[in-house]
Structures are given as C-alpha cells and as structure tokens.
N, C-alpha and C positions, 0 to 999 in steps of 0.2 A: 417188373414193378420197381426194383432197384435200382434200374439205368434210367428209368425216367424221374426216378425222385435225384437219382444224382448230375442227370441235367438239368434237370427244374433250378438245382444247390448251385451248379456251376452256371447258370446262367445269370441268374440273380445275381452272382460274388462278380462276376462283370458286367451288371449294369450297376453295381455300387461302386465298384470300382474306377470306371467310365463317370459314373455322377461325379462324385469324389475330386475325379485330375480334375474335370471340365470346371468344377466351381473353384477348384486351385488353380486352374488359368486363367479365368473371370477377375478374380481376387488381384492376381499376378497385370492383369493387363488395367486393370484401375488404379491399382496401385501407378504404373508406368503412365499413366495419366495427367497423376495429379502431379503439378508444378511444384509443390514441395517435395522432397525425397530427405529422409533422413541421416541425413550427414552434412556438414557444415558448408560444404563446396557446392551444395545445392541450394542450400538454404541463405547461403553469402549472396550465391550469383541473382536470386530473384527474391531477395526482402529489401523493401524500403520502409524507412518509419513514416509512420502514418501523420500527412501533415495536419489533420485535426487534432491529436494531442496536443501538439506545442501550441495550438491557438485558446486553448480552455485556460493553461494557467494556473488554476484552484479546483480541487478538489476532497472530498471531505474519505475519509477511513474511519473504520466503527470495531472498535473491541467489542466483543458482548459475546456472554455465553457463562455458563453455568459459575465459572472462577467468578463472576459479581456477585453470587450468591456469598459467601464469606464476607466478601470487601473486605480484604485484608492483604496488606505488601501489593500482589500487583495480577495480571493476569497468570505471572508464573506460581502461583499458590500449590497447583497442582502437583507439579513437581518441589516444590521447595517442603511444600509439608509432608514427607515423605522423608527430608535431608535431617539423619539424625545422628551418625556422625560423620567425620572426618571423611571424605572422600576425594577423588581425580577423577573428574572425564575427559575423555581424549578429545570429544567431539568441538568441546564450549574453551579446554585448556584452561581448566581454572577449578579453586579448589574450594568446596566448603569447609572453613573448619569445624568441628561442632555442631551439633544441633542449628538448626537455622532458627529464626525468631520464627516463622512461622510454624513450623514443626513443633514446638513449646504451644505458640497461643493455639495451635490445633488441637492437642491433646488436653490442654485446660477448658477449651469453648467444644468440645465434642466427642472428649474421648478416644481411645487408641485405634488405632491405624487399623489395626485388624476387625472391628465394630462399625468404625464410622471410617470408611475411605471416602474419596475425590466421588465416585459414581453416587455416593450419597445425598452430593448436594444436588443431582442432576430432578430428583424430583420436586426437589425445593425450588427447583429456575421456574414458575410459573410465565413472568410476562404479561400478569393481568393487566397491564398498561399499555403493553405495547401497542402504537399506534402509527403504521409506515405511513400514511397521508401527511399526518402532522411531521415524522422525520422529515419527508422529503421537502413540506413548505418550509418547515425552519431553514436545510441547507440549504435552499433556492433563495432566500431571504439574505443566508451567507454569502451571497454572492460565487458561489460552488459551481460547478460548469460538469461533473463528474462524482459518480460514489462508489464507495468499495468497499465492501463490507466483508468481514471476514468471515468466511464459510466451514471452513476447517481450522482450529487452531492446532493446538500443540496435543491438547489431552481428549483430540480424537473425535468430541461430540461436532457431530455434523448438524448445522443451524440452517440446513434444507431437507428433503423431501430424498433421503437417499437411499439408492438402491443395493448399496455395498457394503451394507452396517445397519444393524439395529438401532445404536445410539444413535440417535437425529431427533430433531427438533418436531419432527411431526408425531415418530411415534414415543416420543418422552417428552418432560420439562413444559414446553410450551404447550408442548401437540399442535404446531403453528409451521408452514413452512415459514419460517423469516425472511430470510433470500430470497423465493421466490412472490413474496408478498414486496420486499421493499424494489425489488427488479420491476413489479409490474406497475405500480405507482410512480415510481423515479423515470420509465419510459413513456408515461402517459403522460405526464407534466414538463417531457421534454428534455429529462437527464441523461448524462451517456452511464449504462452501468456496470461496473466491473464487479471480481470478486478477490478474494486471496485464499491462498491453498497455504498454511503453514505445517501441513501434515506429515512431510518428510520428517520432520522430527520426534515424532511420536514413537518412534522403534526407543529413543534414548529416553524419553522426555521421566516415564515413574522408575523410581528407584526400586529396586527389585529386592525385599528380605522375607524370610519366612514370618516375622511379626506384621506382614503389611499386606491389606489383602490386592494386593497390586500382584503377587504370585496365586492368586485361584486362579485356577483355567476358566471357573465360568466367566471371570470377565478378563482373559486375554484380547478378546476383542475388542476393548475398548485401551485395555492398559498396553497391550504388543504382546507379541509371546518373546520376547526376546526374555534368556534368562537371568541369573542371578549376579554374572560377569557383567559390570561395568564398560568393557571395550568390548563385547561381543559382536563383530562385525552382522551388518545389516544381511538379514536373510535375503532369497533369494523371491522367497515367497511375500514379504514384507513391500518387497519392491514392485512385484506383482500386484499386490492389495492397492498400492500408491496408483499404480498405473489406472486401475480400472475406475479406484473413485477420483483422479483427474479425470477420465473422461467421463463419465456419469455427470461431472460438474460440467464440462464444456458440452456434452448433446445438450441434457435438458435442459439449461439456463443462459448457453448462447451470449458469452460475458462479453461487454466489448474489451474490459480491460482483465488480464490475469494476470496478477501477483502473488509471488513465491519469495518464503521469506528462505533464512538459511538454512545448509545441509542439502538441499539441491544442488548447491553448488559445491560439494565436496568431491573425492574422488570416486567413491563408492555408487555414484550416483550417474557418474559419468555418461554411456550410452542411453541414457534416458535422457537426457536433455537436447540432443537435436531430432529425437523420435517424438519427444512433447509439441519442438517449436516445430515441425512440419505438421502434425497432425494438427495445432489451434490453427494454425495460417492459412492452412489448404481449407478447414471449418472457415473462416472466417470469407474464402472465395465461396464458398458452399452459399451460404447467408449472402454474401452480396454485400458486405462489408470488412472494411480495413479495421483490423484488431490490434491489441497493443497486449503484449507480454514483456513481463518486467522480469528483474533477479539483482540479488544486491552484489553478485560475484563478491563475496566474502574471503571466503579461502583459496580459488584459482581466478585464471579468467576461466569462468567456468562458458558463459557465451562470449564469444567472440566477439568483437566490437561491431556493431554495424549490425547485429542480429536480432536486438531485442532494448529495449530503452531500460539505459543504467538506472537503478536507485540507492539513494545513498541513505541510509540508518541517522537521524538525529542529526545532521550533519551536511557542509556544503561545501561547492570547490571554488580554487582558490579564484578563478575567472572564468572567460568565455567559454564554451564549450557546443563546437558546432552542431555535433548533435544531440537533439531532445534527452533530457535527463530530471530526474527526479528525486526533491527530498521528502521522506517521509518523516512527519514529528506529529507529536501528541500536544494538546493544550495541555496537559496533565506534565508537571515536572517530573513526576515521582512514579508513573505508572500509564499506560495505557489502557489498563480496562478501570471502571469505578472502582474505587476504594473508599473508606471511610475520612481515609486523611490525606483525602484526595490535595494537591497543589497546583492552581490553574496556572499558564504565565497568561501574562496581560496582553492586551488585542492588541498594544502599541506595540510589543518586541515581535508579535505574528504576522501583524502589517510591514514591519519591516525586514522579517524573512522573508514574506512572500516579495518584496522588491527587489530585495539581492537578488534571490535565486533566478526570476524573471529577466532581472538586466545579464545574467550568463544563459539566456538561454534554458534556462528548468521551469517546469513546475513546483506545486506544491500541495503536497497529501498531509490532510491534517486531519488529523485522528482525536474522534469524542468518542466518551466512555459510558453507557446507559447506565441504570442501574439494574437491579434484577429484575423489577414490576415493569422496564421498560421504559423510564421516564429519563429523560436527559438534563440530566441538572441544572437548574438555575444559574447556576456561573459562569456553566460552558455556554448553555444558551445568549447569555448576555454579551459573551465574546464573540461570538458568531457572528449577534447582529449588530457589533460594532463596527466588525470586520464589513460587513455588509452594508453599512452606510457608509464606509471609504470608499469601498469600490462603485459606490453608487455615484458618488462623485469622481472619483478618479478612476473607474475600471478602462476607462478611454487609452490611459497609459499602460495599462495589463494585459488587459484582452486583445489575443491578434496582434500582437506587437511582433518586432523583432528584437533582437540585441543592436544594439549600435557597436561604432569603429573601437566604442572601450566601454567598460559593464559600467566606469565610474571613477570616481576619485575622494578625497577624503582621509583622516587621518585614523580610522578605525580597521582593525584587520578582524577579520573572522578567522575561528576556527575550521580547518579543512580535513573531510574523510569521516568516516563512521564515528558517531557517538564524538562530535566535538564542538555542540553546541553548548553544554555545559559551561565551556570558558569562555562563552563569548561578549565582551563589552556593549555597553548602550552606544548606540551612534549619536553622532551630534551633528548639528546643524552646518557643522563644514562637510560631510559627508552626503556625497551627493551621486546618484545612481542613475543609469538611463537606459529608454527604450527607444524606439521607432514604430512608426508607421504613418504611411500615405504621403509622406514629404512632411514631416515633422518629427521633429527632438523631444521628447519627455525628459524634463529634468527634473529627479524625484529627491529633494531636499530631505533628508529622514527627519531633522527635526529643524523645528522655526530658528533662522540665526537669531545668535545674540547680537546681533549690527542690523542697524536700520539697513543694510544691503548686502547681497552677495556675492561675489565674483567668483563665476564659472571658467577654472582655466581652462578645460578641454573645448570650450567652444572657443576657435581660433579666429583671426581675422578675416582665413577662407573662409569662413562657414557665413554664406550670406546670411541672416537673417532678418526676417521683413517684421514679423510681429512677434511680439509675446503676453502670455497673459497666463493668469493663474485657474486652476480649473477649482472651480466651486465661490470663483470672486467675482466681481462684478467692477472692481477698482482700474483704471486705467495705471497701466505699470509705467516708470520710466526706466530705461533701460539705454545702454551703449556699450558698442565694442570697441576694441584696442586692444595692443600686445600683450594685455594681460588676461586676455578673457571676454567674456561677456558680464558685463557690471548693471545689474537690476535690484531698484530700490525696490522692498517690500510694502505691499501695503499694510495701513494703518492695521487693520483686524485680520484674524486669524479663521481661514473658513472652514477649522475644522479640530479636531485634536490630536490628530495624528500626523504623517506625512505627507508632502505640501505637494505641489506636480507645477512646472513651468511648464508651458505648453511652448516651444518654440517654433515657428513655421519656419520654413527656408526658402 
C-alpha cells in the first residue's frame, strides 16, 4: 500500500514538474516572439515614432483628483501639508525651510495631521458634476486632436477601476471609473486617448513623522511604506507594486499615448524602463495600433533618443528638432490642478506656444484643472474656445504640417529647457514663424504689424512664389519679392485677435 501511495506522490511531482518547464518554455518562446525584447539594442533597432502624433499638434492634459478638494497652493498639497519643518530630499534637491504655507493653512482649516490627513479629503472628492461627454465636446471645440488625463498622481489615488489598490476612484470619492469613462467618450467622438502614470514618485512623495498619520500601516498603502529616513532608497517591492499597476493600466485601458512624469527617469528606476517600453510597444502590436510613450529624461538620458517622444516641463527648445517632441504647460500660471487662486495665462500667449512649438516640430499638451464637483471653470473654458476659433481659421497651418527650412525669425527669444516659460516676452509683430504643407509656406505673424506692411526676409528671391493671402480674409493682398524678402501690404481689417497666417503658395 505504501509503494503505491508513493508512486501515485512520485508520479504526480513529475507531471507538476513536466507542466511546470513546459508553461516555462511556452512563456520562454513568446517571449522570443514578440519584436520588442527588453533592452535598448532591441528596442532602438525596431521603434519608429509614430507619424500620427506629429500630425495632431494640440492636445489637452487634466489634473483632477482628490488635491482639488482643498484648492489650495497646487496639486502638490498632499505632500506640502505634511512640510513642517526644515528639510532635504535627495530626489527633487531642494529644501523647505520651515513650515510650508500649506502645512499652516492645513492645520487652521482642518486640524492636525494626525486627525485629519491627505486620505481625508479622498471622501470629500465626490464629482457630482462630472460630466466626460461634455469634457470631451468642450476639448473638440478646442480644437484638441488628443487627451490625457491623469490616472495616477503622486499621492497614489488611482482615478480608474483598479486592480492593484483599494484607493481608486471607483471604490472611493467618486465611486466612478473617470478614465475609463472619459476613454470611452473621447473614442466614440473620435479622440486619440492617452493616460499619465506619475506614480513612481509616491514611495517619496508624504513626509513620514510620528505626529502625521502618513506612519499608520493601515494606510501604508496609499501613503508608501517607505520609512521615517528622508533618502531611503526605493524598495524592491515598491518597484514591484509600480510595475503591476503600470500594467493593470496598459491591459485594461489600452492608452494610445503613455505619460510618465519624473523619477522614472532616475537611476533607481533603471531596468524598468526598456521592460516598460517593450512591453507597451509589443501591446500596442497586440491592438493593431502605433502607441506613443513619453518621459521628460529629467535627471539621465533616461530613454535613449530615438525610443520614445521627448517632453519638455513648462518649457521649449531653442529650434528645429527633427524628431516629434512635446511641451507640456498648464493654462493655470500658478498650479496644475484647481486652486482657489487659480491664474489663467490668456488664449493669445497659448496661441502663440502652440505656433513656436509647431514651427520646431512639437506638439502641445495643455493641461485644464476641474474642480472637485467636476466642473471646469469658466476661464479655462473660455480660453479653450478661443483657442478653438483660431484654429478654426488657421488649424490649416497646424494640423499635418511640417517644419520648414527655418522654425522662423524675429526679434524675440524664448526661454529654453524645463520650467523656462516663466521668463518669456510677448512676441511682436516682427516675429514671424513657419510651417508647411502640400507646396505651401505658412507664415504665422504672432502679432498684427505696427506698419501698413511686412517684409519676410527668409523668403528669398529663390522661393518662387505664385500667390498669397491671408486665411480668415477675403482682401486681395499686394505683395512682391526682392533681395530683401517678400514685402506684403496688410489689409485694411484684422480677421481675428490673435495670430495672423500668410498663406504663401510656391
């Protein structure tokens, strides 16, 4: 009876064993399959950017998420109301002195840290307003071509349906998946839709003291278990957790575009970044479509050139750049998600980003702030659709262009690189910027000259040109070339309040 209960033992431990290799060489030969492999020399030799990005041009980014509940300083509330004294993190290199203002007005509007934390407000994020149909006709009205909405921030609540965390939007705050509500609207109306993963930095993001209940274990899972050390290098397990709710986000929501803000790109993070961009690209052959993954390479070249479409922080380069690249800026001067003392910049300084960045070759990701019930404020809406009646008239010069032999001329310089939009001057009407497409010149005047005419030196005496005219006029233009240029008188009226477009044919 014993020999056969311990052949019965030993036969069974070799067909587990036998299952076992055999779905380990299944695994192994799929793997060896798929066209991406995780390492840079694979991923160099078979990624092209995808020529649909660089033809969109405009697209819109959405802060939102329980931090609107406060409206107060900015999206980083969560972490700033926690900053109460002196401190250094390695990660950001920079130091609070002091109590932060929001750490103060947190403890006067809600009481101490240890009663009232950040997971506080998460039942106060109701959303009773939110309404994705109306988001997405508003940004279609924008003249938007793309959306990305932010799925993961910094402080962890996940604003979809997720299978890797209790915090999420379905089973708290809204009880709504968001994402996968504004994905299914923004596709059926014909938007391309991405998302953004800011969640690598959630291991640093709350400050860790015994007065703050960012140290209970029962909500380690929302705050990180990382401990009370300030530099405590990122777990092992931490990176693990990162892993699974990227992918949880790329199965079920199948993003065309994925954005990742910093600390991805740090060292710490390293071997997960060509295990990311092989596994969305080889997804995106899965799908039957060409995906686009971003990263702002912050502190290395964290992707490699040629891997993945650069974006640049608040900020833009100094010219051409042959390949597709992207800035991200907020209408919001002072903050990315709602605030109370919110600062909108005006539709004329947005219309004229978006033509810089376009005449080098970029797009432009422009980020609105909801408020908490879900409604998008009056002033960002009204800049939207200002933006959206330029493009209405001139999207001819945006959409589907290319860059020309030179992005422009003009006697304004912009700020260049992360976060250098800040310094940058109004353009004026000698400044003038260009696109292409189909055997024509776009020359985009940023503002009306002060001279009944203007002379464009970069169009030369080679440049035949047959016609020109102005788009949204109906005036017959006078125009002529010579060694100085092309010299065209304006007409009498202005057909619009923003920036002007020659349309030149050749």
């Amino acid at each position: 009876m014993n020999y056969k209960i311990l052949t019965i033992l030993l036969l069974l431990t070799l067909s587990f064993t036998s299952c076992k290799t055999e779905k380990k060489e299944i695994a192994q030969n799929v793997e060896k399959k798929l066209k991406f492999q995780p390492n840079w020399k694979s991923i160099k030799e078979h990624y092209k950017d995808p020529t649909w990005f660089n033809q969109k041009k405009f697209g819109i980014f959405i802060h939102w998420g329980a931090y609107s509940v406060p409206a107060y300083g900015s999206e980083w509330y969560p972490r700033n109301m926690y900053m109460d004294s002196a401190q250094f993190t390695a990660e950001l290199k920079h130091q609070v002195t002091g109590p932060s203002i929001v750490n103060k007005h947190h403890i006067e509007k809600y009481g101490n840290l240890k009663e009232f934390g950040y997971k506080d407000f998460i039942p106060m994020f109701k959303a009773e307003k939110f309404n994705a149909a109306a988001w997405i006709d508003l940004f279609k009205k924008a003249g938007a071509k793309y959306v990305v909405p932010v799925a993961d921030h910094h402080d962890g609540f996940a604003m979809y349906k997720s299978n890797t965390t209790r915090w999420n939007s379905v089973n708290m705050g809204p009880k709504r998946d968001v994402l996968g509500e504004l994905m299914n609207e923004g596709r059926a109306k014909g938007m391309i839709m991405g998302a953004s993963s800011h969640f690598a930095f959630n291991w640093s993001f709350f400050n860790k003291k015994d007065h703050f209940d960012t140290t209970d274990p029962e909500f380690s899972d929302l705050y990180s278990k990382k401990g009370k050390d300030l530099n405590e290098p990122v777990s092992e397990e931490f990176k693990e957790l990162w892993w699974a709710r990227t992918k949880d986000l790329i199965d079920n929501y199948q993003p065309d575009i994925l954005w990742f803000d910093f600390m991805l790109d740090t060292p710490e993070w390293r071997e997960y970044r060509p295990k990311l961009a092989a596994y969305y690209y080889n997804k995106g052959i899965e799908w039957g479509k060409e995906v686009v993954l971003q990263d702002k390479n912050f502190y290395e070249q964290a992707f490699p050139e040629g891997t993945v479409i650069y974006d640049l922080e608040r900020g833009k380069l100094p010219g051409i750049r042959k390949l597709p690249w992207q800035t991200d800026t907020s209408i919001g001067k002072n903050s990315w998600s709602h605030v109370s003392n919110w600062e909108s910049r005006t539709a004329n300084s947005l219309i004229d980003d978006l033509i810089d960045i376009v005449s080098k070759n970029g797009n432009l990701l422009l980020n609105v702030g909801p408020k908490s019930d879900g409604t998008i404020p009056n002033d960002q809406k009204q800049i939207l659709l200002q933006m959206g009646e330029w493009l209405d008239m001139n999207g001819e010069a945006i959409y589907d262009t290319k860059y020309w032999r030179t992005f422009g001329e003009g006697p304004t310089e912009v700020g260049t690189g992360h976060h250098s939009e800040g310094g940058n001057k109004d353009f004026t009407g000698q400044d003038i910027r260009f696109t292409q497409k189909n055997g024509k010149v776009f020359a985009i005047m940023m503002e009306w000259p002060e001279t009944k005419s203007v002379t464009i030196k970069s169009i030369t005496k080679d440049d035949k040109i047959i016609k020109v005219r102005m788009l949204g006029s109906d005036a017959n233009l006078k125009w002529s070339q010579d060694i100085n240029g092309l010299k065209v008188e304006m007409p009498n009226e202005k057909p619009g309040d923003y920036a002007f477009v020659l349309e030149l044919t050749l």
